[in-house]
C-alpha positions as CSV (number, residue, x, y, z in Angstrom):
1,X,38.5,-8.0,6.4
2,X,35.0,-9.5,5.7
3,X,32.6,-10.1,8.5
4,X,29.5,-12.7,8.2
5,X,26.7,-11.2,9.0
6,X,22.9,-10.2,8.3
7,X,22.2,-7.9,5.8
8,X,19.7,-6.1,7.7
9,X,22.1,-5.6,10.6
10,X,24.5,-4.6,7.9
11,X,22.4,-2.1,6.8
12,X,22.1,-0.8,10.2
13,X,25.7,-0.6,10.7
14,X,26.0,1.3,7.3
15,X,23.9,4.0,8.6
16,X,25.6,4.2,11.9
17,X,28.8,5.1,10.2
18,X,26.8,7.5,8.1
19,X,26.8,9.5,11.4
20,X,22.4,9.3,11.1
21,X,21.4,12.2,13.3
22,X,17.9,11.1,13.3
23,X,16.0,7.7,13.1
24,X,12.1,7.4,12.9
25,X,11.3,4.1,13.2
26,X,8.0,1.7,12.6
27,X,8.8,-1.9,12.4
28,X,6.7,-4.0,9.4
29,X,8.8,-7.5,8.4
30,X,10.6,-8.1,6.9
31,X,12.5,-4.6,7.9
32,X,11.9,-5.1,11.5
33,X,15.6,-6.1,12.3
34,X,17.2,-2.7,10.7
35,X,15.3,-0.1,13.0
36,X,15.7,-2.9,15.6
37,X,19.0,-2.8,15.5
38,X,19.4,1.0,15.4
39,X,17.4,1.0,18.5
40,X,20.0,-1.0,20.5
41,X,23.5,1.1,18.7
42,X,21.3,4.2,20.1
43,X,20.4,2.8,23.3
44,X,23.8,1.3,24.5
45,X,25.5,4.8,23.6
46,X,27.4,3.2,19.8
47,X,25.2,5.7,17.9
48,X,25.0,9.6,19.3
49,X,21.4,10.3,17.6
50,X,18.0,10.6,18.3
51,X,15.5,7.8,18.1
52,X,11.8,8.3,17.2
53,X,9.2,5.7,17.7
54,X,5.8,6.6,16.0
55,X,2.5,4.8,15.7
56,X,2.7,4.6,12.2
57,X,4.9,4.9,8.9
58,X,2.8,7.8,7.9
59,X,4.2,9.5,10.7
60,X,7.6,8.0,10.4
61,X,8.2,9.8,7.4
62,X,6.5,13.0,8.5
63,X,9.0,12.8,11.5
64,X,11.9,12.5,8.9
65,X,10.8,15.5,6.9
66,X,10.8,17.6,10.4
67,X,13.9,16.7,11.2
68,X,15.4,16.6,7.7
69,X,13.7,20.0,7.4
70,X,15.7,21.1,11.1
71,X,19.0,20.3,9.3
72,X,19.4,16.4,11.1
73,X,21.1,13.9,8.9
74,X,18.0,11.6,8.6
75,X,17.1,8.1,7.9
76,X,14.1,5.1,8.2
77,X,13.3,2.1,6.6
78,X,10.0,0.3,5.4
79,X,8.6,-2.4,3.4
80,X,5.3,-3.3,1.6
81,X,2.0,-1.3,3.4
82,X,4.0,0.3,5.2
83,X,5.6,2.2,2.4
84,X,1.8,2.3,1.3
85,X,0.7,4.1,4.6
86,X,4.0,6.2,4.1
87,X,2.9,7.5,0.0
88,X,1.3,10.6,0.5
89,X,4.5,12.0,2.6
90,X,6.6,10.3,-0.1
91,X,5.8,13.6,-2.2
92,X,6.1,16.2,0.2
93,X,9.9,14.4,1.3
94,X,10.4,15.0,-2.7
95,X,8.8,18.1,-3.3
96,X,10.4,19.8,-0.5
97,X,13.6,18.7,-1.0
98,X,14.6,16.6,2.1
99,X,17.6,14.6,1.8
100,X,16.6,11.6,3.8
101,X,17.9,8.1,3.0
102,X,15.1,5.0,3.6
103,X,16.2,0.9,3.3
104,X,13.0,-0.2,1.5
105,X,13.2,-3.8,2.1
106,X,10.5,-4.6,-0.7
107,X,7.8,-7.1,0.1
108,X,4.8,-8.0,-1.7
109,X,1.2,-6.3,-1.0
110,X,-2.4,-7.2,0.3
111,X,-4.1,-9.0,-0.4
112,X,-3.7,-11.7,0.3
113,X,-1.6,-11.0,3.1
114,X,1.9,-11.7,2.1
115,X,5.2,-10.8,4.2
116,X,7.5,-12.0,1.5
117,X,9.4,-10.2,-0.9
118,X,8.4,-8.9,-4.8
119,X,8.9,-5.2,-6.2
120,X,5.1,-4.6,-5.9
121,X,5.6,-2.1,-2.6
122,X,8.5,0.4,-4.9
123,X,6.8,0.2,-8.2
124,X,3.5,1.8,-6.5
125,X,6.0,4.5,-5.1
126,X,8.1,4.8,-8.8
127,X,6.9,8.1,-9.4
128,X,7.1,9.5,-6.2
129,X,10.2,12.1,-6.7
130,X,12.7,9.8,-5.0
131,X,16.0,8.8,-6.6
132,X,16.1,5.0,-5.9
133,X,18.7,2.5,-6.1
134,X,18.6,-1.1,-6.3
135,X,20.9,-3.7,-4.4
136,X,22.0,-7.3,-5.7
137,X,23.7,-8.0,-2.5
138,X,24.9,-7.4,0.9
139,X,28.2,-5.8,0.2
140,X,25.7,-3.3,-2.4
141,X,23.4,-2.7,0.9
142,X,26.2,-0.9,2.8
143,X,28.1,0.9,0.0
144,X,25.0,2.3,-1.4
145,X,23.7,3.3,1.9
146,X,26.8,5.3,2.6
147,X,26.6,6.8,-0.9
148,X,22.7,7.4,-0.9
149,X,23.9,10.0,2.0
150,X,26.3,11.8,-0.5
151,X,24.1,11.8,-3.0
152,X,21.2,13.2,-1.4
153,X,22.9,15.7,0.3
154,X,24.2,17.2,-2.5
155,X,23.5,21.4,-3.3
156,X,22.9,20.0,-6.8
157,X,20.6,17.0,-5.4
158,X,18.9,17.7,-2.7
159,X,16.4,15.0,-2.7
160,X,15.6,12.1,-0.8
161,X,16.8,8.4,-2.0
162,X,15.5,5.1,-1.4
163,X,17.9,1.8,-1.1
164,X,16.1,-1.2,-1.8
165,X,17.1,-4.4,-1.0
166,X,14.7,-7.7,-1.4
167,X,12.7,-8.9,1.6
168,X,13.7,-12.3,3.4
169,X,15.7,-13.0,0.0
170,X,18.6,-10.8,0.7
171,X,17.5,-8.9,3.9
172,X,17.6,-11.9,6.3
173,X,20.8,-14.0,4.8
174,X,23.8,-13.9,6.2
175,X,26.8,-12.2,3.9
176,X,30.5,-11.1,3.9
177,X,30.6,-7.9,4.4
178,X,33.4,-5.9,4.4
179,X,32.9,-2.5,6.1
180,X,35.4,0.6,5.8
181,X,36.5,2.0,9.0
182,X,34.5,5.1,10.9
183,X,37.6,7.4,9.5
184,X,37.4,5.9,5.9
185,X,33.3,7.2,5.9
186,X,34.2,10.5,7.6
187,X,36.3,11.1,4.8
188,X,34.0,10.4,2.1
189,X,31.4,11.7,3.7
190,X,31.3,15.1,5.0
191,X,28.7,16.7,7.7
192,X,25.2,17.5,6.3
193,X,25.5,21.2,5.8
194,X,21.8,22.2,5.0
195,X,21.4,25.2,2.7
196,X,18.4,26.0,4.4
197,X,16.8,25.4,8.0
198,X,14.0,25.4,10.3
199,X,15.1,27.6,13.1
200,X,13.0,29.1,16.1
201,X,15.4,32.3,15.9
202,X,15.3,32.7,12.4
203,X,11.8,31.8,10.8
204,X,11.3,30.7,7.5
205,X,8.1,29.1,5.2
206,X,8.8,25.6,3.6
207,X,6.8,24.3,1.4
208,X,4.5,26.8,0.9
209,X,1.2,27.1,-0.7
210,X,1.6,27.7,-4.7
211,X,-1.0,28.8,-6.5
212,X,-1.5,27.5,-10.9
213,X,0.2,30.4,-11.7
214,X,3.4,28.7,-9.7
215,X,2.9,25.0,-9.5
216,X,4.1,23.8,-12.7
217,X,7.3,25.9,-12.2
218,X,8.0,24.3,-9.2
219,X,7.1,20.6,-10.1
220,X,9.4,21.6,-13.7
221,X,12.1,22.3,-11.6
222,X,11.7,19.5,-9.2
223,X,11.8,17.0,-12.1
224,X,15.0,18.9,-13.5
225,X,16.8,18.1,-10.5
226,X,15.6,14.9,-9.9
227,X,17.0,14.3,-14.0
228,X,20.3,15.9,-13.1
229,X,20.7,13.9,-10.1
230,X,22.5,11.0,-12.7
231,X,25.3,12.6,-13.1
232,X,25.9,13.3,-9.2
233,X,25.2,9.3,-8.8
234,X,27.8,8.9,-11.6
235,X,30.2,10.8,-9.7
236,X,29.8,9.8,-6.5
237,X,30.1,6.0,-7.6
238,X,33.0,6.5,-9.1
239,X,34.6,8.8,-6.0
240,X,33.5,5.8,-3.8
241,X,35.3,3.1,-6.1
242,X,38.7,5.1,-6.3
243,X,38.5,5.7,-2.3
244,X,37.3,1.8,-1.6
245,X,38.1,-0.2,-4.7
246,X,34.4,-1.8,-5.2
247,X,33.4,-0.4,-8.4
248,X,29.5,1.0,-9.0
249,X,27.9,2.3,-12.2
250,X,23.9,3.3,-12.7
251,X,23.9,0.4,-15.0
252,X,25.7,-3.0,-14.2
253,X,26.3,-5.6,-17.0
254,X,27.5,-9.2,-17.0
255,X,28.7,-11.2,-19.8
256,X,27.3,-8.5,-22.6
257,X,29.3,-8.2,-24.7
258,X,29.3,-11.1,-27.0
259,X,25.6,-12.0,-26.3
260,X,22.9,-11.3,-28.6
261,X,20.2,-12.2,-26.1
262,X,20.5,-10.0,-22.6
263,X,18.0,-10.3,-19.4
264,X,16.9,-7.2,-17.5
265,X,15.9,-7.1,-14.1
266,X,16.0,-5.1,-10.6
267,X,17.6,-6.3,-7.7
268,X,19.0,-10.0,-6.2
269,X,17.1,-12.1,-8.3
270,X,20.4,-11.0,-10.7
271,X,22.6,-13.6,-8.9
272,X,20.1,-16.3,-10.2
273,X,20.4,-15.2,-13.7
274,X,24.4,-15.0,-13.6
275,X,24.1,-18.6,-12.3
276,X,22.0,-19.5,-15.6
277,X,24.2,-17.6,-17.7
278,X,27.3,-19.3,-16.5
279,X,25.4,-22.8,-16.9
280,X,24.5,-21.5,-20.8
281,X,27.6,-20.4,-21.1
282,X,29.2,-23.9,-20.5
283,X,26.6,-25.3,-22.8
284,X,27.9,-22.8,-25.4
285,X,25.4,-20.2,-25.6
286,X,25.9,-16.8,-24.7
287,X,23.1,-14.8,-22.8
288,X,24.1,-11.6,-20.5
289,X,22.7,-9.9,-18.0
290,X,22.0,-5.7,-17.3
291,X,21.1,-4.8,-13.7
292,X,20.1,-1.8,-13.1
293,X,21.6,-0.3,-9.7
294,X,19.7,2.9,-10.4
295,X,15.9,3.0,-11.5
296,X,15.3,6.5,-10.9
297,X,16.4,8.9,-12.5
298,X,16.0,5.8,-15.2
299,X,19.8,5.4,-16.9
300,X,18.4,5.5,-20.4
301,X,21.3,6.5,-22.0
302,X,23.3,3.9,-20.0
303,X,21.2,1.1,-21.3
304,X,21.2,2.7,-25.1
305,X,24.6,2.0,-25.2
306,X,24.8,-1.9,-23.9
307,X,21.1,-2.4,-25.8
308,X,21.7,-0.8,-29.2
309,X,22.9,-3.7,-30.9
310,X,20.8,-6.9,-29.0
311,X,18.8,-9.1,-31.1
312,X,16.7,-10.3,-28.2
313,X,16.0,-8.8,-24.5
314,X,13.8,-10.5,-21.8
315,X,12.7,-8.0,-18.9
316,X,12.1,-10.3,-16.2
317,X,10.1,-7.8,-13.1
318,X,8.5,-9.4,-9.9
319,X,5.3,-6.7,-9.9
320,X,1.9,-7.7,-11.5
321,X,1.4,-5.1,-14.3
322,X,-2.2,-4.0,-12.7
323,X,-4.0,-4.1,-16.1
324,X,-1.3,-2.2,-18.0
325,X,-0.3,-3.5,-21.5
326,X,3.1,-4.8,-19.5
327,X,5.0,-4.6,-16.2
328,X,6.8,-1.1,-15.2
329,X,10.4,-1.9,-16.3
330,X,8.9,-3.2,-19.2
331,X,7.2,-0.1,-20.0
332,X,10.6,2.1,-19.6
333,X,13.1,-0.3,-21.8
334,X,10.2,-0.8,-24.3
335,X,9.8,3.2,-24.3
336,X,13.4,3.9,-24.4
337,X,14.1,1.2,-27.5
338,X,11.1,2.9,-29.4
339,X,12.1,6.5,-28.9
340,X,15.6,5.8,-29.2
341,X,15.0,3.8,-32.5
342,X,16.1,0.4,-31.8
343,X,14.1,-2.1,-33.1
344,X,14.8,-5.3,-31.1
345,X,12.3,-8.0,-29.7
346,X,11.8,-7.4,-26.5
347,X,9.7,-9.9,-24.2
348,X,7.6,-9.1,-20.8
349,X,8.2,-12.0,-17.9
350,X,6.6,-11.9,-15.0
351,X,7.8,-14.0,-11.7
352,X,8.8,-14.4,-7.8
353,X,5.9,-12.8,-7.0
354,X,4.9,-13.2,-2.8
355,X,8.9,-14.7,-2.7
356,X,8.0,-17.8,-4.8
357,X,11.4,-19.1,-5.6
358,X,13.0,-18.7,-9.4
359,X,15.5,-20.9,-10.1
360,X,18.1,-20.8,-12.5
361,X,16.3,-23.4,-14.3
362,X,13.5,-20.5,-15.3
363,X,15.8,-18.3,-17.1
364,X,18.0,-21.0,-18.9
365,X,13.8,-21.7,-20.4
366,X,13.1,-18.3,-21.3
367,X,16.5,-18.5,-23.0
368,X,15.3,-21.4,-25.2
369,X,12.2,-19.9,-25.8
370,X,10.4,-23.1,-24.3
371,X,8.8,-20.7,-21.6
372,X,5.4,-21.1,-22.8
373,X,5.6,-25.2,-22.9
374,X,6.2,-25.3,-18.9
375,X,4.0,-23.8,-16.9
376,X,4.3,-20.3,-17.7
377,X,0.6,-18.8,-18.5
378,X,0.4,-16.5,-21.4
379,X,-2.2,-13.3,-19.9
380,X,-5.0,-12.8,-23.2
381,X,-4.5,-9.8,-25.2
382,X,-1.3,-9.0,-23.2
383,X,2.2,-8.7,-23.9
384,X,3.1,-10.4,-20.8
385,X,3.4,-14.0,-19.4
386,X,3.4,-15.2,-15.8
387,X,6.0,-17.6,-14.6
388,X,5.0,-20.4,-12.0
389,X,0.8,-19.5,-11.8
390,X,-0.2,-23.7,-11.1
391,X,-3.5,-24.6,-12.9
């Protein structure tokens, strides 16, 4: 049965049936109501696990590499500078193989000061090691949380993930949600059975210094498993949608596969561009629409195979590109359709940034190629155009 409810809350819940062993928690909005929530499941006795408040997300994060590293089934959550503050442990989580799961409830960054939601906070931390999935909706929130904790923790894994769900957007609406039962997880989801430990009584180094002749070696192999990692996802997606009937693939498509056109994107902004798609689509034209619910380890040969034969592809991405030739994702399909030999025309939108709204509208524009008559703002000598910037 489906339950209306906040997806932040729901999130919560998600990792309380994960059985989380250990929470380190530093509020920043818009995540504030997850580890809030927590707080209260752990406090009224609902959750048996510990609960760590730290002065910062810098030491949230170190707190979830001690007690990942002590064998504790781990979690947190953060958003914007707080994932920021959190970057330099990022790579040690990654490098030292921690399986700790984190809702990163992405939110635009200073300055200005902004508490609303864009990608700007995980495209800073893309490169960090992390696998990272993205969520379109609620229902995505708690299934992927529950299967980050699979994923992670498995022998062939090993590495932390990161769920990410847009601020304010999707974190603070209310949803159906419907929730498998505490017996239905258990089943799916085994005990975390560390392969290695921090133990008093049996001392061991983690993490250890590695000198040139080592480093590469290590990073090589760290990169390899990170790689690897996509066909765990794979598998783990489809184990979860045999056992619960909600299907999940790296790369999620709608209404491909008679359209010539197809828009790209990351995250809930995808329910806006199935609403223009379906308006198109009564209009006669055919556009479709490739989300990608995992970003890292990037699904290239996922999106090969839905891509190969598009005439046109828009990658719509709510980051600023920073002075790069394009935005991030723009850079991986553009990178993958080059080395892959596909030569397609592929454009660079830029929008929602700070949570300004997109409306269907927007998309049903770039569609008709009319973008640039509105008051979208072509950048000089870049590939790129910005949606919305008033004059």
């Amino acid at each position: 049965m489906k339950k209306g409810i906040e997806v932040s809350i729901a999130a919560s819940i998600a990792a309380q049936l994960a059985r989380v062993e250990v929470i380190a928690a530093y509020p920043i909005t818009p995540q504030t109501h997850i580890v809030e929530h927590l707080a209260e499941l752990v406090a009224n006795g609902e959750l048996d696990a510990v609960y760590i408040n730290v002065e910062s997300e810098h030491s949230a994060m170190s707190a979830c590499c001690g007690s990942s590293a002590a064998g504790a089934r781990t979690f947190t959550s953060t958003s914007s500078q707080g994932m920021e503050l959190m970057h330099e442990i990022l790579f040690i989580a990654s490098g030292m193989r921690f399986p700790i799961v984190m809702a990163a409830v992405n939110r635009a960054l200073s300055a200005p000061l902004s508490i609303w939601g864009d990608h700007s906070d995980i495209m800073a931390a893309r490169d960090t090691g992390w696998i990272m999935l993205f969520c379109e909706n609620g229902q995505e929130v708690v299934d992927s949380t529950i299967m980050a904790f699979k994923i992670a923790e498995d022998r062939r894994v090993l590495l932390p993930i990161m769920v990410n769900l847009d601020g304010f957007s999707l974190s603070h609406v209310i949803e159906p949600i419907e929730f498998p039962s505490q017996e239905e997880v258990d089943a799916f989801l085994p005990p975390y059975n560390p392969l290695y430990t921090l133990h008093p009584d049996k001392p061991l180094t983690m993490g250890a210094y590695a000198m040139p002749e080592l480093y590469t070696e290590a990073k090589y192999a760290q990169e390899m498993a990170l790689i690897n990692s996509k066909d765990v996802v794979t598998e783990v997606m489809n184990d979860f949608s045999k056992t619960f009937g909600r299907r999940y693939k790296p790369v999620e498509t709608y209404n491909t596969d008679n359209a010539d056109f197809v828009y790209i994107a990351l995250g809930s902004i995808g329910e806006n561009i199935k609403t223009a798609i379906h308006e198109m689509k009564e209009q006669g034209k055919e556009a479709g629409f490739v989300s990608l619910r995992l970003f890292r380890p990037f699904p290239g040969d996922e999106l090969l195979s839905v891509l190969k034969d598009k005439k046109r592809i828009a990658v719509v991405e709510r980051a600023m590109p920073g002075g790069a030739a394009n935005g991030p994702l723009f850079h991986e399909i553009a990178t993958l359709m080059y080395t892959g030999g596909i030569d397609v025309k592929i454009e660079n939108y830029i929008l929602g940034l700070g949570g300004r709204d997109v409306l269907p509208e927007t998309f049903i524009d770039i569609y008709n190629g009319v973008a640039h008559t509105k008051d979208t703002v072509p950048v000089k000598e870049k590939n790129y155009d910005v949606i919305g910037v008033r004059g």
